[in-house]
C-alpha positions in Angstrom: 116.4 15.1 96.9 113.8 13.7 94.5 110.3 15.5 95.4 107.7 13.0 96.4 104.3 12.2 95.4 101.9 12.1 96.6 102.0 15.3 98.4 102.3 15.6 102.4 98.9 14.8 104.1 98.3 18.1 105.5 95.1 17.2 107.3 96.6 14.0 108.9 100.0 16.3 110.0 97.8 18.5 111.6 95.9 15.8 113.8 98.8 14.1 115.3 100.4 17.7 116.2 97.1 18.4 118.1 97.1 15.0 119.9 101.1 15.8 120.9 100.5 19.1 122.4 96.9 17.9 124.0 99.3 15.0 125.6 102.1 17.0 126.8 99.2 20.0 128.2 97.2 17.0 129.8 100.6 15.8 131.6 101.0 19.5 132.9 97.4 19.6 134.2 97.4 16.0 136.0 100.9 17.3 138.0 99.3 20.7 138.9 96.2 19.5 140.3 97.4 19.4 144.2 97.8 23.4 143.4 95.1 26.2 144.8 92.4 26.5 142.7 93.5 29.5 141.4 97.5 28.3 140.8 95.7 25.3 138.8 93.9 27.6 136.2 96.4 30.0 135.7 99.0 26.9 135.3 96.4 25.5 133.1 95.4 28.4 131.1 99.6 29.5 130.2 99.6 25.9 129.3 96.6 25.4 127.1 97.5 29.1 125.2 101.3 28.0 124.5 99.9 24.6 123.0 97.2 26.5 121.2 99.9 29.1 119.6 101.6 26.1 118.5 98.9 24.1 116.9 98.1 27.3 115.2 101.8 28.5 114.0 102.0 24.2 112.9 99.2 24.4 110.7 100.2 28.1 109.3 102.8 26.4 107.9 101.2 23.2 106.5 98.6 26.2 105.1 101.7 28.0 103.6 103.3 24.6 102.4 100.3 23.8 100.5 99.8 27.6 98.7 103.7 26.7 97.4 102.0 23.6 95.4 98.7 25.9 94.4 100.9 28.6 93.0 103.3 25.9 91.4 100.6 24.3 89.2 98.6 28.0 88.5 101.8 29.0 86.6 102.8 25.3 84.8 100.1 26.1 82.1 100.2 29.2 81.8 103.7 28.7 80.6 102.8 26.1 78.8 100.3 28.5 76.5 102.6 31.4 76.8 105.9 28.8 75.4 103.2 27.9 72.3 102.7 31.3 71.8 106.2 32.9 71.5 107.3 33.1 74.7 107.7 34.1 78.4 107.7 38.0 78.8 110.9 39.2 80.2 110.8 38.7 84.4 108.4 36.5 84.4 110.1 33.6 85.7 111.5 36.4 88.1 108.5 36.7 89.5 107.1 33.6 89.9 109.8 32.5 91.6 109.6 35.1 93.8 106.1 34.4 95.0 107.6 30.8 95.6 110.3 32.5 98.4 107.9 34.3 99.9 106.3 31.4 101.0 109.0 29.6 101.4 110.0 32.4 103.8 107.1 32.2 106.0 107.8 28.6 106.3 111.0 29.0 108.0 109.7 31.9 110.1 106.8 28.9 111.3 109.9 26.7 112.0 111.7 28.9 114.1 108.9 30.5 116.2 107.8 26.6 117.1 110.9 25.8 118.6 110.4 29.6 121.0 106.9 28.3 121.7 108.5 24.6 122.8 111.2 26.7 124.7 108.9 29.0 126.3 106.6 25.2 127.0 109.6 23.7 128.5 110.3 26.5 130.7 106.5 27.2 132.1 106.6 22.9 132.5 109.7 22.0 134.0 111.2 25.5 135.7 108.0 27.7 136.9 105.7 30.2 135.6 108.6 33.0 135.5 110.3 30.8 132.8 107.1 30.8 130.0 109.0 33.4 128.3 111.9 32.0 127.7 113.0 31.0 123.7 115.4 28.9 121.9 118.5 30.5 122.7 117.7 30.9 126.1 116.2 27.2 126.7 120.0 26.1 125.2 122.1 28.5 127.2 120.4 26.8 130.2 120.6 23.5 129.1 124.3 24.3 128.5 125.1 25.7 132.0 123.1 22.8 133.8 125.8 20.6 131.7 128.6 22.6 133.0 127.4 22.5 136.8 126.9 18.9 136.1 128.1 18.7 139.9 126.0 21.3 141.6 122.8 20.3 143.7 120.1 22.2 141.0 117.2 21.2 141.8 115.0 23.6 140.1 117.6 23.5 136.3 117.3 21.2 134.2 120.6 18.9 134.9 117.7 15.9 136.0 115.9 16.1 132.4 116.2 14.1 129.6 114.8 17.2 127.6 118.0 19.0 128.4 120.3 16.9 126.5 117.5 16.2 123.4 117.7 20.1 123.1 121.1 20.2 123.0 121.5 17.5 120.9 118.8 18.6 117.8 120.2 22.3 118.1 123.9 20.9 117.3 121.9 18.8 114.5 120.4 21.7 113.0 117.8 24.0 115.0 120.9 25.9 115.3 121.9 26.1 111.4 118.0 26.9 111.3 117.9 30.3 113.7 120.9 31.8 112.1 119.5 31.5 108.8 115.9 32.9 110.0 118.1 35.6 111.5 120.0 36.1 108.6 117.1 37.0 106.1 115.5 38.9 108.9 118.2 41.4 109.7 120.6 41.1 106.9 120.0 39.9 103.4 116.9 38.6 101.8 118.0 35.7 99.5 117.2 36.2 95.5 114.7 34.0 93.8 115.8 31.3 90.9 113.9 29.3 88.6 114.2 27.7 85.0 112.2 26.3 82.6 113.1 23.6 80.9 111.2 21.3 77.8 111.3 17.5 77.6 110.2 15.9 74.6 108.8 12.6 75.0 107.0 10.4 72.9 107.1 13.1 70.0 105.6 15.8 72.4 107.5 18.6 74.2 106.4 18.5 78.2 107.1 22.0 80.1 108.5 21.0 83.5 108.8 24.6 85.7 111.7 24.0 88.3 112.2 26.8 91.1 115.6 26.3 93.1 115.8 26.5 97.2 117.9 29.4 98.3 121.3 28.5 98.0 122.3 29.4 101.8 119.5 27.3 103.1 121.0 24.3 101.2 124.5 25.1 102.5 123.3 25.3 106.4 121.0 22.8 105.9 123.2 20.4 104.1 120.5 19.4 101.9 122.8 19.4 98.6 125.8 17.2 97.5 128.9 19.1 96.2 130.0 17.9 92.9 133.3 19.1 91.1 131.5 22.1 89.3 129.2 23.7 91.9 126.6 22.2 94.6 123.3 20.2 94.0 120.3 22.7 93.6 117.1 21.9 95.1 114.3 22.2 94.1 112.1 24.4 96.6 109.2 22.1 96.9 111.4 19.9 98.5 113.1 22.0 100.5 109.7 23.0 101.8 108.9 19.4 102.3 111.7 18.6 104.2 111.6 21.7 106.4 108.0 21.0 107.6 108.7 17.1 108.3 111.8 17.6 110.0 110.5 20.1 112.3 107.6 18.1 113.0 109.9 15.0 113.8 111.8 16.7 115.6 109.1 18.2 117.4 107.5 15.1 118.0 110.3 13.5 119.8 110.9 16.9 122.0 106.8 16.5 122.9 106.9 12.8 124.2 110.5 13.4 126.3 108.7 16.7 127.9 105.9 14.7 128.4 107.9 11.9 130.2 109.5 14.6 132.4 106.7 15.7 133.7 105.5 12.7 134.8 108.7 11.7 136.4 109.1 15.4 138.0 106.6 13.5 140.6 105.5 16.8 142.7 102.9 18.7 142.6 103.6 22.7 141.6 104.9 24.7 144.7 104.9 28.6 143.1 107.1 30.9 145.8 105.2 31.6 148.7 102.8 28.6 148.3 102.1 27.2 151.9 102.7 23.4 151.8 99.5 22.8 154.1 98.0 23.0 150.9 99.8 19.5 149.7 97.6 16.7 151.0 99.4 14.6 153.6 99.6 10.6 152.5 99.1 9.5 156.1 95.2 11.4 156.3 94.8 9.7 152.4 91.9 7.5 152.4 93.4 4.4 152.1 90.8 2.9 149.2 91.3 6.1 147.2 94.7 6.3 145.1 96.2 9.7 145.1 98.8 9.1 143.0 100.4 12.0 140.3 100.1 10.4 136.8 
């Protein structure tokens, strides 16, 4: 992976993530509007604060994401002036590179909890307000059983959605790889921090170039490095970091516009248990110049 430049467009990231989570919230609102008053602002409210929560944890890690690059060129000349001057003390590379994981860290912490907000999305949008809580693992384990019951009449699963099998399909591709590494460094083992430093001379003039590796086990479940004979490709964290926020906001993306699509196509408005269907407008007392139909 060769790093690229210029650097991501932060600002520009953060825009379209807002506009994807204002489109799937103002689907949600437009198919709860037959609801009581009071269904439609609660609906509205669990809606609007999941989407919020998201924007937020999104552009925590764009923030995160760009202190990597701040920190990266505060140390390149200070090593420069400490090379010219006899050298780095011992652990210092140590601990820059340790200042790189822990952002690095939060990153992947971002990742993860955006995919339990889209879980906990899904279920408030497609399976009732008693279903906002659910995350990841959940939102798969029932996208898994509706599979199974492929057969049964399940009206209120998820069997009928096309965001059921997208789920499925980016947590085979790597959301999955993803948790259990989040998990890992959670409850088991932090991973250690790497870097070099090497010197290219060029033109007659030596050029410092810092280089601070990606955590091996995030390469490995990730499959971001090619094995060669000796031992596998190291990454440089930058990228690493790079990739992890683009993928998640691709795949994110596409996992906004399917929700989006089954909502519209879910084509009723939002009957809570114990909602009176009097309240549902009948079509034949419609005035018949005013169209009533769900967006």
């Amino acid at each position: 992976m060769k790093r690229s430049d210029p650097r991501l467009d932060t600002d520009n990231l953060s825009m379209e993530f807002a506009l994807l989570c204002g489109s799937v919230f103002g689907a949600y609102g437009r198919y709860t509007f037959q609801a009581p008053p009071h269904v439609y602002r609660s609906r509205c409210d669990a809606a609007a604060n999941t989407a919020a929560s998201m924007r937020y944890r999104f552009d925590a890690m764009l923030y995160h994401y760009g202190l990597l690059w701040l920190v990266y060129d505060h140390y390149l000349p200070e090593i420069e002036s400490l090379s010219e001057r006899g050298g780095l003390p011992p652990g210092y590379l140590r601990v820059i590179a340790t200042q790189h994981l822990f952002l690095f860290d939060d990153i992947v912490f971002g990742a993860a909890s955006l995919f339990d907000y889209f879980a906990g999305l899904t279920g408030l949008t497609l399976l009732g307000v008693n279903e906002q809580r659910l995350k990841w693992g959940g939102l798969i384990r029932r996208a898994v059983a509706a599979e199974r019951n492929a057969t049964s009449d399940d009206p209120t699963g998820l069997l009928r959605y096309g965001t059921r099998a997208l789920v499925l399909r980016r947590n085979r591709e790597w959301i999955n790889q993803l948790m259990e590494y989040r998990s890992d460094i959670i409850h088991h083992r932090s991973d250690q921090p790497d870097a070099t430093i090497t010197v290219d001379f060029l033109a007659q003039s030596d050029r410092t170039r810092l280089s601070v590796f990606a955590p091996s086990r995030f390469v490995r479940r990730m499959a971001l490095g090619r094995k060669t004979e000796e031992d596998e490709e190291r990454i440089a964290l930058l990228d690493a970091a790079e990739w992890l926020v683009m993928r998640t906001f691709d795949t994110l993306a596409s996992c906004f516009l399917t929700l989006w699509s089954d909502i519209r196509d879910k084509g009723r408005p939002y009957e809570p248990r114990g909602f009176h269907r009097h309240w549902i407008p009948d079509p034949s007392r419609q005035n018949p110049n005013t169209d009533t139909q769900l967006c």
